[in-house]
N, C-alpha and C positions, 0 to 999 in steps of 0.2 A: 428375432426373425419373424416371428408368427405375428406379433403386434404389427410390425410394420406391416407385414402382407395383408394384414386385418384392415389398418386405417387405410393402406390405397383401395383394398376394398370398396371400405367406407367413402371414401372421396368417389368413387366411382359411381358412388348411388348403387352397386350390386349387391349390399349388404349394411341392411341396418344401423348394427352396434358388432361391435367385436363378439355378443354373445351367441349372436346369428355365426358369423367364421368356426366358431370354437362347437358349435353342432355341427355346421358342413364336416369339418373335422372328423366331432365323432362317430358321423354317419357313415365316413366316407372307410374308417379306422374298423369300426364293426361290418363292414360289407367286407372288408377284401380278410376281415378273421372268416367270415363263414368259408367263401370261398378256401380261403385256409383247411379248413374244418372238411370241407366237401373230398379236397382233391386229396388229402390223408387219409380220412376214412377210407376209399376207393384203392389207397393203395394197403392199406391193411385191413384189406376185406377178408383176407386169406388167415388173417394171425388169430393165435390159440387164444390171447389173451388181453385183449386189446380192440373193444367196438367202438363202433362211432359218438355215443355217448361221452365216452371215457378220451377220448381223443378232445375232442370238443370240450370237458372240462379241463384237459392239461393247457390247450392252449390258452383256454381263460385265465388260468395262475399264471401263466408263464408271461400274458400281456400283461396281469395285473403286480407282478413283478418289474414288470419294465416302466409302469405307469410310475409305481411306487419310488421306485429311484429316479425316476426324472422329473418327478414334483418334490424328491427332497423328503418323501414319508407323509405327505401333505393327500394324497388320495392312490387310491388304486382302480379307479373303475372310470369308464367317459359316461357312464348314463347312472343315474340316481337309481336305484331298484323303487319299484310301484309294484303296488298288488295289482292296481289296475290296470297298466301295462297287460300284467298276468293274467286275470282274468279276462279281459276285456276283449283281447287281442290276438294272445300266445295260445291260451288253453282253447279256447271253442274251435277253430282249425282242428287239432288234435284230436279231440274227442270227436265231431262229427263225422271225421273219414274213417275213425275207425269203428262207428257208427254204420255209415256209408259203402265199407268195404265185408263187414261178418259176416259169415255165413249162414243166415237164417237159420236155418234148418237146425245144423247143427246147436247153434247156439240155444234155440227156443227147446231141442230134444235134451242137453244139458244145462235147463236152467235150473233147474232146482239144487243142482247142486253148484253151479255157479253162484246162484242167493244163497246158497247154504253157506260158502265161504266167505263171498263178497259180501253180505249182509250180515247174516249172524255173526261169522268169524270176527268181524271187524268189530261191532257192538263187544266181543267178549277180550279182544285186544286193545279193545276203547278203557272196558270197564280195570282190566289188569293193570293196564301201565300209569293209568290216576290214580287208582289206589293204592299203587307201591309209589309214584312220586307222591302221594301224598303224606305218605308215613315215612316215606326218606327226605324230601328236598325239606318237608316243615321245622325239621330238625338240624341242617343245612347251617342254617341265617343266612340263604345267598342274597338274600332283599324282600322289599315289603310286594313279596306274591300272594295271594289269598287262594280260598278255594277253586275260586274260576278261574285262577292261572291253570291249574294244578289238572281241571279238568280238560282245560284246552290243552295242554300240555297230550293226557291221553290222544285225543283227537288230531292233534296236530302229528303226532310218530303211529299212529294208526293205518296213513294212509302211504302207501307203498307207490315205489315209482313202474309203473307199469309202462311207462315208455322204455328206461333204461332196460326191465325183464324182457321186453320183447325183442330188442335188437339182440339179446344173451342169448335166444333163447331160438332154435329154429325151427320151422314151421316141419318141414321135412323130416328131420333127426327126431321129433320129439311131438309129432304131433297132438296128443294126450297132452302133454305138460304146455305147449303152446295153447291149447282148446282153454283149458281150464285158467291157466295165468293170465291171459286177454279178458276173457269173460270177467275173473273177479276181479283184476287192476281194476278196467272200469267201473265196475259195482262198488270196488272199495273207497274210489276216490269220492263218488259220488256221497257214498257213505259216510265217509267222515266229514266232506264238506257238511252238509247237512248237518250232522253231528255237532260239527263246530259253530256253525248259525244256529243249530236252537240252542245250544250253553248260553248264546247271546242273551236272548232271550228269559232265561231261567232265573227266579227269584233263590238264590242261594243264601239268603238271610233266614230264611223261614221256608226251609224243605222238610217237607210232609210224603204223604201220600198223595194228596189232591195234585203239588207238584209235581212227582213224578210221572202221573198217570195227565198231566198237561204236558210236561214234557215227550212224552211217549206218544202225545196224539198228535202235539205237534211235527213229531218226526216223518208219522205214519203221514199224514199230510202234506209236511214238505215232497216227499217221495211219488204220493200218485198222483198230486196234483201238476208237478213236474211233470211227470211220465202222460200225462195226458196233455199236455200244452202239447210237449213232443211229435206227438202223434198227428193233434190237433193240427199241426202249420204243416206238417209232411203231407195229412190229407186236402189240406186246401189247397199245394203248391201240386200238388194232384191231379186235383179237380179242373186248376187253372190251366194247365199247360194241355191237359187231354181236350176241354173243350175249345180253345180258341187257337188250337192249333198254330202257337208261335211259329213255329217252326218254317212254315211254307214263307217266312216273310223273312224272319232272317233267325241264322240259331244260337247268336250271338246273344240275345235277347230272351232263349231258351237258358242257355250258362249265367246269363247273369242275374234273372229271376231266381234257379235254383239255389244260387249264393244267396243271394240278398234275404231269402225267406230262411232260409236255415240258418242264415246270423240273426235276422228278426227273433227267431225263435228263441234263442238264447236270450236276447238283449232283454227281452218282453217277459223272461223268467227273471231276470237281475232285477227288473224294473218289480218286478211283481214280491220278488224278497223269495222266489223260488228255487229250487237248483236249475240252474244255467248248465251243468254237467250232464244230469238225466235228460232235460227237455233235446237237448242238440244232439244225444246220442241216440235216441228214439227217433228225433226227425230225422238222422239218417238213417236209423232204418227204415223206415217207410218211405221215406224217398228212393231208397235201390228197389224197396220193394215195388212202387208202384209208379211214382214222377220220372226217373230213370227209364223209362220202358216208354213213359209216352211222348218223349224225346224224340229226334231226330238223330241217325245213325252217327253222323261227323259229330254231334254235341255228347252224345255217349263217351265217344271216346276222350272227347276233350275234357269232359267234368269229370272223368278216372282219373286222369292224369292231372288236372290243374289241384282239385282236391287233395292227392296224394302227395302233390311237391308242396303244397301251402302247408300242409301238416310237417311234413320231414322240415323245411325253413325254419317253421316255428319250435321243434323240437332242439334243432341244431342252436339256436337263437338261445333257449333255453340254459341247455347245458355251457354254452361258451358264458354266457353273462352269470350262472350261478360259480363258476371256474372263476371268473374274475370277483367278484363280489365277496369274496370270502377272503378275501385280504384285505376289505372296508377298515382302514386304520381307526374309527373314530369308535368303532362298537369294539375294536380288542382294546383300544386306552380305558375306555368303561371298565371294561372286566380285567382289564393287566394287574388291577390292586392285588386280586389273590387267583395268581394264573392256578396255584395249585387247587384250588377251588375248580375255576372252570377245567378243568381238567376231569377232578374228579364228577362233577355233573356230566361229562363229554359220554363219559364211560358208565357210567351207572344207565345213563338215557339207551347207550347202545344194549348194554345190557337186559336192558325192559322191552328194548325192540327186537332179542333174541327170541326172550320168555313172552312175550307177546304173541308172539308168531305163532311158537312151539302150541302155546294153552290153544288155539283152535284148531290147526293142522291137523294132530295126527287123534284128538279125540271126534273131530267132524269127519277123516277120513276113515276112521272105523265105524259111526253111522252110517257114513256111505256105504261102508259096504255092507253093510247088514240088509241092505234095500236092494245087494244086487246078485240075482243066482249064479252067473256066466264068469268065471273065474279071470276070463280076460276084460273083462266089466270093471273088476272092485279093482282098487287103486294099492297095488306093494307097498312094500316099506321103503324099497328104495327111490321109490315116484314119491312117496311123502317124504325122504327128505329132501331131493330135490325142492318138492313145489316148496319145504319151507323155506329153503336158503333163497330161492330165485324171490319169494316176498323181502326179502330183507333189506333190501335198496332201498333205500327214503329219497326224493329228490325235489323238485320244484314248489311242487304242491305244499310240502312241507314246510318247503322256506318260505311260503307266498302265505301261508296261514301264522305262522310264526310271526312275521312281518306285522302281519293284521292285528294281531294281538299284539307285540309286545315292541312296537314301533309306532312314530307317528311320521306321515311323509318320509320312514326311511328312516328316520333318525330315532336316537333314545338317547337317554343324558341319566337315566335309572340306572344303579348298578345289573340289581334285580333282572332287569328285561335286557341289558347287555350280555351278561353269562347267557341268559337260553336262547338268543340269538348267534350267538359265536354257538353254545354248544350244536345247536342246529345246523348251522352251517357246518361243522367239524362232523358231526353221523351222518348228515349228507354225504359230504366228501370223500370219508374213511368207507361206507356202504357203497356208496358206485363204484368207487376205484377199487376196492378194495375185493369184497364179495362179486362187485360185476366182473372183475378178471377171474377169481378161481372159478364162476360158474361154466364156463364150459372144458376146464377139466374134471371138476365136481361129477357133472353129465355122462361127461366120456369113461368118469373111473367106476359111479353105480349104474349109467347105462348103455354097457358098450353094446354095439350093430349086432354083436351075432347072439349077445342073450337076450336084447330087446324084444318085448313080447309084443310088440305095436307090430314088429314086421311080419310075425305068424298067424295072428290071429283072423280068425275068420271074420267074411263080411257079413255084418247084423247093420239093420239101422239101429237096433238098441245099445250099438257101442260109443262110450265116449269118446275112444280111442281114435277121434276123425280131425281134421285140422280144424279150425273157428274161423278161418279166414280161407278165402279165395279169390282169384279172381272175377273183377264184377259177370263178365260172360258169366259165370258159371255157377253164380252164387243164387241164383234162382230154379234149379234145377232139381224143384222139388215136385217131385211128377207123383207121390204119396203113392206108388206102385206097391211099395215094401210095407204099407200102415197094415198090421192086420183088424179088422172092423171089432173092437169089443163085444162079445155078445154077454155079457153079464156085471152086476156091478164087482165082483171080485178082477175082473180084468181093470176096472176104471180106477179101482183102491193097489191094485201089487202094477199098473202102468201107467201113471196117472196122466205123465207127461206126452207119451204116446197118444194115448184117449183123445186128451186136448189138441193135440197137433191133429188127428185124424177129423175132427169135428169143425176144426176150425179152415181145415182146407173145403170142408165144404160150406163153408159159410162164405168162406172169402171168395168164391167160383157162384155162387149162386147170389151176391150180393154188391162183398168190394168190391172185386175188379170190374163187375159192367160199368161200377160209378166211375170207378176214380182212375181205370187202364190198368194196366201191369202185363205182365207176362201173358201173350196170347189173346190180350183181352183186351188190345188195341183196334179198333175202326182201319179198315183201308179207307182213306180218299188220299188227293194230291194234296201234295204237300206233310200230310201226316205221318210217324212214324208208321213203319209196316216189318211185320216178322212172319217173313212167307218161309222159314225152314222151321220155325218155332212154334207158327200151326200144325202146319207141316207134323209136328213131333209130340203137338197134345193129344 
């Protein structure tokens, strides 16, 4: 039936070749799953145990079941998986809004401890999980892997799904554990990304010192050099929009400048061999910080919203195709030789991704507190095991780097690079679905409403205990009322992050914003944005 509807097609001149119909197909087939995905989630918004993530991965199996039998065991998926898809596509949407949505403030007063888990934790769950698959898998024989399987291997279960913890995880019920989960997901992906492009790079025939200490600079490099691109396109799409006043001519052209530069920014990292993760999420912050403001009132609300739907699409989009894709018949026939094999890798990997986790949590959570006097400050035992179990989710990222390494276009014909793709895909699936449902009774059972110490504690701005995210109204409403002025270098050394914050808001009032607009520090003429409640209230 399909052939024929294909060749009238064809005679019609509306289409190609049949291979043109059999896309219309699976466009048509992946459009009406999301919508699938959309109107389920919505209606178990309410359930204990069951988010939109998890939802969106069942119906991916549950397609790729259906694919699976009516090609006869022949495929299970309508779209090939690509990294590049992933990167290119999927991930930068993602990252930028939630770039584009943080709460300054908060975020930059708990960044050190953010880097402290997103940066160090993940270098010390880098380093754990290689060298326990080193001294397990080498003794395996699951295939011809060498050392730099073995390190990518760390890097590739290093990086935690921070999409699926945040839909877990609520802003409201748990603010503390929202702040901190947001802040390091991003930090960590970016992290191991990074991590796993300079292995690239790494002479592993002949490691030394001089090695490592190139490895290390390359790191530090891939990281600020990123983080300055970032910044760099946030402040020109700045500059641009404050001086030539788009706006008064049409704000259409406001929206679509904004996108087009903060995908530039990313693409222009890819291009460059830098992280595309840090640059886009840096340009969004400086876009809410300052391009955002020197917008027109209708284009505000519309780049909140177009922003925030292209992220959740991409997300949904995510989870539905790694659901289906994990029934790819052609990587389990690879590894079917010795399922007991791939089994036992499945489990040992989950298992490193436990003790992974464990080895930076709760010894970083007790530096943390050792830096903080105010007893509703330092982080319980039972917020540490939360934040461990809420890291334990591996998803996209993981498959999308695993792919990279140990596939070529999708495919592998290596026993070797079959087993840790299937196993991949298997701690994917088993950690979403599995840990993403007990986390919000995990939550509810260490921390129920009425001993939650978030809901009594006094208001400090030195608390972490504030949410990471708000909405854009309100996420510049840092009036530095509460900074108290350091008067000695022991206040710069025991607040350091304080300090910085209160120095930099005078930088940014006496310098940025007359350049580049922002909060307050917009021009009135016609046609330009104007915030006459928001002088009003400097």
């Amino acid at each position: 039936m399909g052939l024929d509807v294909a060749a009238y097609l064809v005679r019609l001149g509306v289409l190609n070749t049949t291979s043109d119909y059999a896309s219309v197909v699976s466009i048509n087939l992946f459009v009406a799953l999301l919508c699938a995905c959309i109107v389920l989630g919505h209606l178990l918004e309410e359930n204990r145990w069951v988010n939109e993530s998890i939802t969106a991965l069942i119906i991916g199996l549950c397609t790729g079941v259906v694919i699976l039998l009516t090609t006869k065991g022949k495929s299970s998926h309508i779209f090939v998986f690509s990294e590049d898809l992933f990167f290119i596509y999927l991930l930068p949407p993602i990252i930028f809004n939630a770039g584009f949505q943080v709460k300054k403030k908060q975020f930059f007063r708990n960044f050190m401890t953010i880097t402290l888990f997103g940066a160090v934790g993940t270098m010390i769950s880098f380093f754990t999980i290689a060298i326990a698959a080193i001294a397990i898998f080498s003794r395996m024989n699951i295939g011809a892997l060498d050392v730099g399987d073995f390190l990518a291997i760390g890097a590739i279960f290093s990086a935690t799904d921070s999409v699926c913890t945040l839909q877990v995880l609520n802003q409201d019920e748990t603010p503390f554990l929202y702040s901190l989960v947001f802040g390091e997901g991003v930090v960590n992906d970016a992290t191991s990304i990074v991590l796993f492009n300079a292995l690239q790079n790494l002479d592993l025939d002949h490691i030394d010192a001089g090695v490592v200490l190139k490895f290390l600079g390359n790191f530090f490099y891939l990281f600020l050099s990123s983080t300055f691109l970032g910044v760099f396109a946030g402040l020109l799409s700045a500059y641009i929009i404050k001086k030539l006043y788009i706006g008064r001519h049409s704000t259409d052209r406001e929206v679509a400048l904004m996108m087009l530069m903060a995908y530039l920014s990313y693409m222009l990292a890819e291009l460059l061999d830098l992280s595309g993760i840090l640059t886009v999420f840096f340009c969004g912050i400086v876009m809410s910080h300052y391009t955002w403001h020197n917008v027109t009132e209708s284009s505000r609300v519309t780049t909140k919203h177009a922003f925030a739907t292209l992220s959740f699409i991409a997300e949904t989009f995510l989870f539905l195709y790694v659901g289906m894709d994990a029934l790819d018949i052609e990587k389990w026939e690879f590894a079917s030789d010795s399922p007991g094999k791939s089994i036992g890798v499945s489990s040992i990997l989950l298992g490193l991704v436990l003790v992974g986790r464990a080895a930076f949590v709760f010894p970083l959570s007790f530096l943390s507190n050792l830096t903080k006097k105010a007893p509703y400050e330092k982080i319980t035992w039972r917020q540490q095991i939360v934040i461990w179990w809420a890291g334990l989710m591996r998803g996209a990222v993981s498959i999308a780097l695993a792919y990279n390494k140990f596939t070529r276009s999708g495919h592998t014909q290596l026993h070797g690079n079959a087993i840790m793709i299937t196993s991949t895909i298997t701690v994917v699936l088993f950690s979403t679905m599995v840990f993403g449902m007990m986390t919000k009774p995990l939550i509810r059972l260490l921390l129920p409403a009425s001993s939650n110490p978030v809901t009594s504690e006094p208001s400090s701005p030195k608390s972490l205990h504030s949410p990471l995210l708000t909405s854009l109204q309100g996420s510049d409403l840092e009036t530095g009322a509460h900074i108290v002025r350091p008067s000695s270098l022991r206040m710069l050394l025991t607040k350091p992050t304080h300090t910085v914050h209160y120095y930099w808001r005078k930088f940014d009032d006496a310098l940025m914003r007359p350049m580049f607009g922002g909060r307050g520090f917009v021009p009135f003429s016609p046609g330009s944005p104007t915030e006459q409640s928001v002088h009003g209230g400097q």
